[in-house]
Kinemage of the C-alpha trace (Angstrom):
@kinemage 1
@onewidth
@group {chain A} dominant
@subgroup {mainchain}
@vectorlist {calphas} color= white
{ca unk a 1} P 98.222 21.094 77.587
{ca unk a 2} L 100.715 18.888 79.571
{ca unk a 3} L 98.749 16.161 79.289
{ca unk a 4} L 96.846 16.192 75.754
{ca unk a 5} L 99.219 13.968 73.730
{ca unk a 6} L 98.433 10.572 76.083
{ca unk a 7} L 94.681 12.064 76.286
{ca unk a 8} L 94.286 12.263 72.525
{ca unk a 9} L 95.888 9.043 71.847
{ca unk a 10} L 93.703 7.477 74.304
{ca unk a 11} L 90.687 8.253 72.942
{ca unk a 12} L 91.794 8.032 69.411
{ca unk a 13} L 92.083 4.367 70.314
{ca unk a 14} L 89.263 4.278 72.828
{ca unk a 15} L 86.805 6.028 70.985
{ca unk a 16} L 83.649 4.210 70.271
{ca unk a 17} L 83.136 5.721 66.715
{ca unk a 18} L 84.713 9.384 64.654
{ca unk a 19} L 81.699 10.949 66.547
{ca unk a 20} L 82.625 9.477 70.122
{ca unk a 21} L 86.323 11.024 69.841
{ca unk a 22} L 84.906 14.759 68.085
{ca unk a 23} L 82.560 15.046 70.998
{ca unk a 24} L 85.359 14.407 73.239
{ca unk a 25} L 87.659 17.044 71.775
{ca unk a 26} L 84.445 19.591 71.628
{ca unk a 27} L 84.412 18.367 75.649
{ca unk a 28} L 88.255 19.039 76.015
{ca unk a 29} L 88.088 22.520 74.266
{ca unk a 30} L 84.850 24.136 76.076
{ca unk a 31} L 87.060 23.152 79.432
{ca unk a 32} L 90.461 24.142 78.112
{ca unk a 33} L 89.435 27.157 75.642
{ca unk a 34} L 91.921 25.546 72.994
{ca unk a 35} L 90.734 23.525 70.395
{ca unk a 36} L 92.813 20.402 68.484
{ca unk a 37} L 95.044 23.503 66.278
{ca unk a 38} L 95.988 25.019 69.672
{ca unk a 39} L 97.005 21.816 71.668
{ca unk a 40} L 99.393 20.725 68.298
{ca unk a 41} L 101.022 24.283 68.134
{ca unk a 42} L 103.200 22.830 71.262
{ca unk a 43} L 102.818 19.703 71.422
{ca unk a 44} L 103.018 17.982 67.924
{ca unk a 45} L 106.079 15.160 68.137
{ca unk a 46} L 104.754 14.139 71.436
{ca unk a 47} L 101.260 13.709 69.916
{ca unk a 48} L 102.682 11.692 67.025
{ca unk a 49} L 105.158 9.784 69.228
{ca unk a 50} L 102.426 8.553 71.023
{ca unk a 51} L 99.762 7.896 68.147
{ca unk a 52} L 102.469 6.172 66.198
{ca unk a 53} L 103.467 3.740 69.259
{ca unk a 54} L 100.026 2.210 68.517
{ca unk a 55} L 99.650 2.331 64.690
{ca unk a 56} L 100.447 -1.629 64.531
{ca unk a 57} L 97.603 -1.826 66.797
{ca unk a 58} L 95.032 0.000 65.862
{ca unk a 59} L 95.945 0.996 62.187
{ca unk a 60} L 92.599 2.742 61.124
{ca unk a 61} L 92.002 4.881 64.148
{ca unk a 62} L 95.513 5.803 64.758
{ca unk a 63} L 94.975 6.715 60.917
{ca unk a 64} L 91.729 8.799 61.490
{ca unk a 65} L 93.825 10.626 64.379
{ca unk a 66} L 96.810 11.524 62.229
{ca unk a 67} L 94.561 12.964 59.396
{ca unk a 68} L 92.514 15.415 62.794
{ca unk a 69} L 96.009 16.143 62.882
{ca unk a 70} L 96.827 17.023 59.447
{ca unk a 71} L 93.836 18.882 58.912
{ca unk a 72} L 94.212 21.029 62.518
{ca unk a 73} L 98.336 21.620 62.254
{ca unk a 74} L 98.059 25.091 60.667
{ca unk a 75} L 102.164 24.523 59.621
{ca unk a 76} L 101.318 21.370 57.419
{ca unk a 77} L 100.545 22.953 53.835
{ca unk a 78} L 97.660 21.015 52.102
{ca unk a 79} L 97.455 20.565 48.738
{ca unk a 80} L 94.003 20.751 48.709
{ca unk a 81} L 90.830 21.756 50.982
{ca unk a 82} L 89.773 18.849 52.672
{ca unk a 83} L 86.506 17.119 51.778
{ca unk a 84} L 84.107 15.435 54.439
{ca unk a 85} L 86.348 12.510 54.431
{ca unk a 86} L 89.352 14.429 55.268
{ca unk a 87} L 92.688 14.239 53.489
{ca unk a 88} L 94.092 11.422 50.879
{ca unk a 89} L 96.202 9.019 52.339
{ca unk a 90} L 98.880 10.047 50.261
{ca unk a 91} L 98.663 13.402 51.953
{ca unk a 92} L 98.745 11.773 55.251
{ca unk a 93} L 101.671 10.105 54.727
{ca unk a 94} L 103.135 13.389 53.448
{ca unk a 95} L 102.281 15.047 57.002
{ca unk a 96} L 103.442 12.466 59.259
{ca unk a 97} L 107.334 12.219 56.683
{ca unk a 98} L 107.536 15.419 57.842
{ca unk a 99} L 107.927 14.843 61.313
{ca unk a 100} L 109.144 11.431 60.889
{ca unk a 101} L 113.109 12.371 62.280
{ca unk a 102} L 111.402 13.681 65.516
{ca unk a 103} L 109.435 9.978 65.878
{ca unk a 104} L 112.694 8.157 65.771
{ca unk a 105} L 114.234 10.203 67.650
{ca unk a 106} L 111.752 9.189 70.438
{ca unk a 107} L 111.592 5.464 69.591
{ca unk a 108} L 115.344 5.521 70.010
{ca unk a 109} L 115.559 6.702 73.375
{ca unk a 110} L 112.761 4.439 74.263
{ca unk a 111} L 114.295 1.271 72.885
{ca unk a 112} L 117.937 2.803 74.586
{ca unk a 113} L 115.676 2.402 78.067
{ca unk a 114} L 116.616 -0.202 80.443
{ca unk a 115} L 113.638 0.922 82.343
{ca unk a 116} L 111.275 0.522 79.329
{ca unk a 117} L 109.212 -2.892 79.232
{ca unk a 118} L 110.319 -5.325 76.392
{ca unk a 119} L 106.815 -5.848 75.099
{ca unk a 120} L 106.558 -2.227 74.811
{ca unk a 121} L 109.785 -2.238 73.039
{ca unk a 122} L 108.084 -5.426 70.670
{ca unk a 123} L 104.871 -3.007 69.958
{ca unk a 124} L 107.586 -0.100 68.907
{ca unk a 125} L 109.167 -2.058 66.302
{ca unk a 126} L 106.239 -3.459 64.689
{ca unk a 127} L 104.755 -0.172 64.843
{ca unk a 128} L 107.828 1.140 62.856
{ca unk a 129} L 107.950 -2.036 60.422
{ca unk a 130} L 104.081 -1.089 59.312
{ca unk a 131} L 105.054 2.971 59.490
{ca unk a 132} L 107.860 1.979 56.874
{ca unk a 133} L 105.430 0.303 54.962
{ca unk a 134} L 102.445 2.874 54.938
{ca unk a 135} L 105.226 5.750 53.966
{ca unk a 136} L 106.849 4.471 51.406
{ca unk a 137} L 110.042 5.329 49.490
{ca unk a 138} L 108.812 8.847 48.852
{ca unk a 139} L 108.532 9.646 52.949
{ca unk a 140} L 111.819 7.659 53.752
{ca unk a 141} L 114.143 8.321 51.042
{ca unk a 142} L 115.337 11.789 52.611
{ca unk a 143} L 115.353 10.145 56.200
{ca unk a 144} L 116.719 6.688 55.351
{ca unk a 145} L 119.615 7.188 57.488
{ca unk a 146} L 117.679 8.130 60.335
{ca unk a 147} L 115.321 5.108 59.950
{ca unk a 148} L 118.288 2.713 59.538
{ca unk a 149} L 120.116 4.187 62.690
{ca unk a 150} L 116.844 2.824 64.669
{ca unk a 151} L 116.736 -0.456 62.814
{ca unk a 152} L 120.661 -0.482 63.985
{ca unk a 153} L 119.463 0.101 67.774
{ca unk a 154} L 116.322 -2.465 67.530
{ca unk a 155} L 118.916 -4.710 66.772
{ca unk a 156} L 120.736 -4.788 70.178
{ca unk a 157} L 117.796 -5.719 71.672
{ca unk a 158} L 118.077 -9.729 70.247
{ca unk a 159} L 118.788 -10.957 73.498
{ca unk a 160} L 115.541 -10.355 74.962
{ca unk a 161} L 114.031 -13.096 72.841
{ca unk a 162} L 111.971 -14.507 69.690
{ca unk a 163} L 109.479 -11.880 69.127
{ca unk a 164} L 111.974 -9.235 69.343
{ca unk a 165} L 114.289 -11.204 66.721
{ca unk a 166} L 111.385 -11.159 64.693
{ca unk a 167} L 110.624 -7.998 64.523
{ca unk a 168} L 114.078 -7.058 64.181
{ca unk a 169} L 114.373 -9.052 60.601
{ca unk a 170} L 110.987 -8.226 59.792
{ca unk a 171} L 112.715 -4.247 59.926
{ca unk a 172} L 115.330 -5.550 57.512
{ca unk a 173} L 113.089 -6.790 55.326
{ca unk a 174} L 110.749 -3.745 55.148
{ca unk a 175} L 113.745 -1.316 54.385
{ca unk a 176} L 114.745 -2.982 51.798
{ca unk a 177} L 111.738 -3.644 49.989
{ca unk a 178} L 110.199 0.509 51.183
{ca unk a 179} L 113.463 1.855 49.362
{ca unk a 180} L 114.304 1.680 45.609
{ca unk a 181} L 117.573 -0.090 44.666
{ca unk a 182} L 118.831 3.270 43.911
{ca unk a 183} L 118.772 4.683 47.476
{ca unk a 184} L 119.788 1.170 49.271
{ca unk a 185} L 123.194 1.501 47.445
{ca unk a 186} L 124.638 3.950 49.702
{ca unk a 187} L 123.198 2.083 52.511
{ca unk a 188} L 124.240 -1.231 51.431
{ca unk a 189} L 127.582 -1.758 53.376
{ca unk a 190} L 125.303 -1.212 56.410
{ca unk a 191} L 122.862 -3.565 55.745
{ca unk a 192} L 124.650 -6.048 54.723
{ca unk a 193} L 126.585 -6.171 57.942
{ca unk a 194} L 124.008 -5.162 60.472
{ca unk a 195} L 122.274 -8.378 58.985
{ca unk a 196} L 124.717 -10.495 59.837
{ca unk a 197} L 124.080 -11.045 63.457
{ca unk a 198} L 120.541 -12.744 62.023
{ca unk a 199} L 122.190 -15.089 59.843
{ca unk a 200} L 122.214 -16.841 63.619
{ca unk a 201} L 118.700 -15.894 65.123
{ca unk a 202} L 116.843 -16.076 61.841
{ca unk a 203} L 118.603 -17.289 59.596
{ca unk a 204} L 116.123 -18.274 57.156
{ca unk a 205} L 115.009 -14.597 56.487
{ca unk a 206} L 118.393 -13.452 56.875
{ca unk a 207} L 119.762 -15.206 53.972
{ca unk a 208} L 116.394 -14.121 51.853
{ca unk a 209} L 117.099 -10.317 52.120
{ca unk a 210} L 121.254 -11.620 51.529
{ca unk a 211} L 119.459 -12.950 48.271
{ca unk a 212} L 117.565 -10.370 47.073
{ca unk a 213} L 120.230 -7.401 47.832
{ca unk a 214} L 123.198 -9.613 46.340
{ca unk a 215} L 121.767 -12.224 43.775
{ca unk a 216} L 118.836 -11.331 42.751
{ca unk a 217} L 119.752 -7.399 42.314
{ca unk a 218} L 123.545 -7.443 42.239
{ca unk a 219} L 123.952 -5.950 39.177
{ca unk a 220} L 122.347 -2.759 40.658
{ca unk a 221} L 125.180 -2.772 43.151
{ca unk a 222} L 127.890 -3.356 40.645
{ca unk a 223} L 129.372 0.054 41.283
{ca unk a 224} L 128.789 -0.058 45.309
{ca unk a 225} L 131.734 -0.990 47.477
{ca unk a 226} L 130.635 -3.371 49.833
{ca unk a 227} L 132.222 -5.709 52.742
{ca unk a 228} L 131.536 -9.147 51.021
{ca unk a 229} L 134.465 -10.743 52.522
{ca unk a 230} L 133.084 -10.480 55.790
{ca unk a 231} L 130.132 -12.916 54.309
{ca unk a 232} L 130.676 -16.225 55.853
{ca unk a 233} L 130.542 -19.958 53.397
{ca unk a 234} L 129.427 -22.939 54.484
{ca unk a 235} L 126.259 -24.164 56.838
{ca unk a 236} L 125.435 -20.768 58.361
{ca unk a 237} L 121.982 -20.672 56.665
{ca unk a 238} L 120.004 -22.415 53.961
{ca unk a 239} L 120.857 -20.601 50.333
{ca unk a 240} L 124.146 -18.486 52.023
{ca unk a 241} L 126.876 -20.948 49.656
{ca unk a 242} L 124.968 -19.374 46.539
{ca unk a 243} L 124.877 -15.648 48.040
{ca unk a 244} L 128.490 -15.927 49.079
{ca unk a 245} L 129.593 -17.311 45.198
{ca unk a 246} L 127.848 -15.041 43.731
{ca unk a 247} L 129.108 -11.814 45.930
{ca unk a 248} L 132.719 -12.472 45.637
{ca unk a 249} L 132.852 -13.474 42.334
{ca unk a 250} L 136.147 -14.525 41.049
């Protein structure tokens, strides 16, 4: 029971086919007397902590895990029975929004972790980036705050280096584009100040999500109190003169 969340995800990822990994958990429960319902009773955000870790490596078996999961977890309501395919993506989704807080929660004190290896750090964040992606606004709109307090903590880790700076933006990017202009506006203050720091790493992208929040949708935000003094002019990035204008208006 200890162990079953790193056994599971290993051979959810391991597995040579669906068949390879049920034969396993047959193995696990004729040795164990508890079957995939039992072990997720006690051990479900460690099970999804470490599943999720992986989804931006192995997307379509971390998937088939997650919907074992949904299926098993007796306190996840289905809409429907499943069929021999198992449960809609959609429903999916639904299962792991629930637990979604719990996940970040987790991620957080990983990426917090001095003692935690940066490349594991790397696979967290792009993990996240393709979570916020396969969720959707529906799953994050009621935890938004909680995903952008982990974007906010990804972001002191720019010092260790290019891949992490890119997966930091690439975070950016995917919150604002997973959210509807609607639920960015309370948000917006936050963004458009935690972005700032990228307007030096990256600025390129930096200045793109400046653009799309501020020019291209600043009408939507006409209403929204937001720091756009602290926006710097000149040569900071290509397109920032324009985003800047704009902002401040008269």
């Amino acid at each position: 029971m200890n162990h079953f969340p790193i056994i599971f995800c290993h051979l959810a990822v391991s597995a040579e086919s669906p068949r390879t990994l049920s034969r396993c958990l047959d193995f696990v429960k004729s040795h164990t007397a508890v079957d995939l319902a039992g072990m997720i009773k006690g051990n479900r955000q460690r099970i999804l902590v470490e599943l999720l870790g992986l989804y931006n490596l192995y997307k379509s078996r971390v998937m088939h895990a997650l919907n074992l999961c949904a299926m098993a977890d007796e306190n996840f309501v289905k809409p429907k029975k499943p069929d021999s395919k198992g449960l809609p993506v959609a429903e999916v989704a639904s299962y792991v929004g629930q637990s979604l807080m719990a996940v970040l929660s987790c991620f957080n004190v990983k990426l917090n972790n001095k003692e935690v290896p940066t490349e594991d750090k790397v696979q967290i964040l792009k993990s996240l980036n393709d979570l916020m992606m396969f969720l959707g606004h529906d799953n994050l709109v009621e935890r938004k705050h909680a995903v952008l307090e982990c974007i906010k903590m990804a972001g002191s880790l720019q010092d260790a280096g290019g891949e992490v700076q890119d997966a930091c933006i690439q975070l950016w990017d995917s919150l604002v584009h997973s959210l509807s202009l609607h639920s960015l506006a309370d948000l917006l203050p936050q963004v458009l100040v935690g972005l700032l720091p990228h307007l030096v790493t990256s600025p390129a992208k930096a200045a793109a999500i400046y653009c799309f929040l501020l020019v291209e949708n600043g009408e939507k935000f006409s209403d929204q109190s937001a720091p756009f003094l602290m926006l710097e002019d000149g040569g900071v990035a290509p397109g920032m003169d324009k985003v800047v204008a704009v902002a401040r208006g008269e």
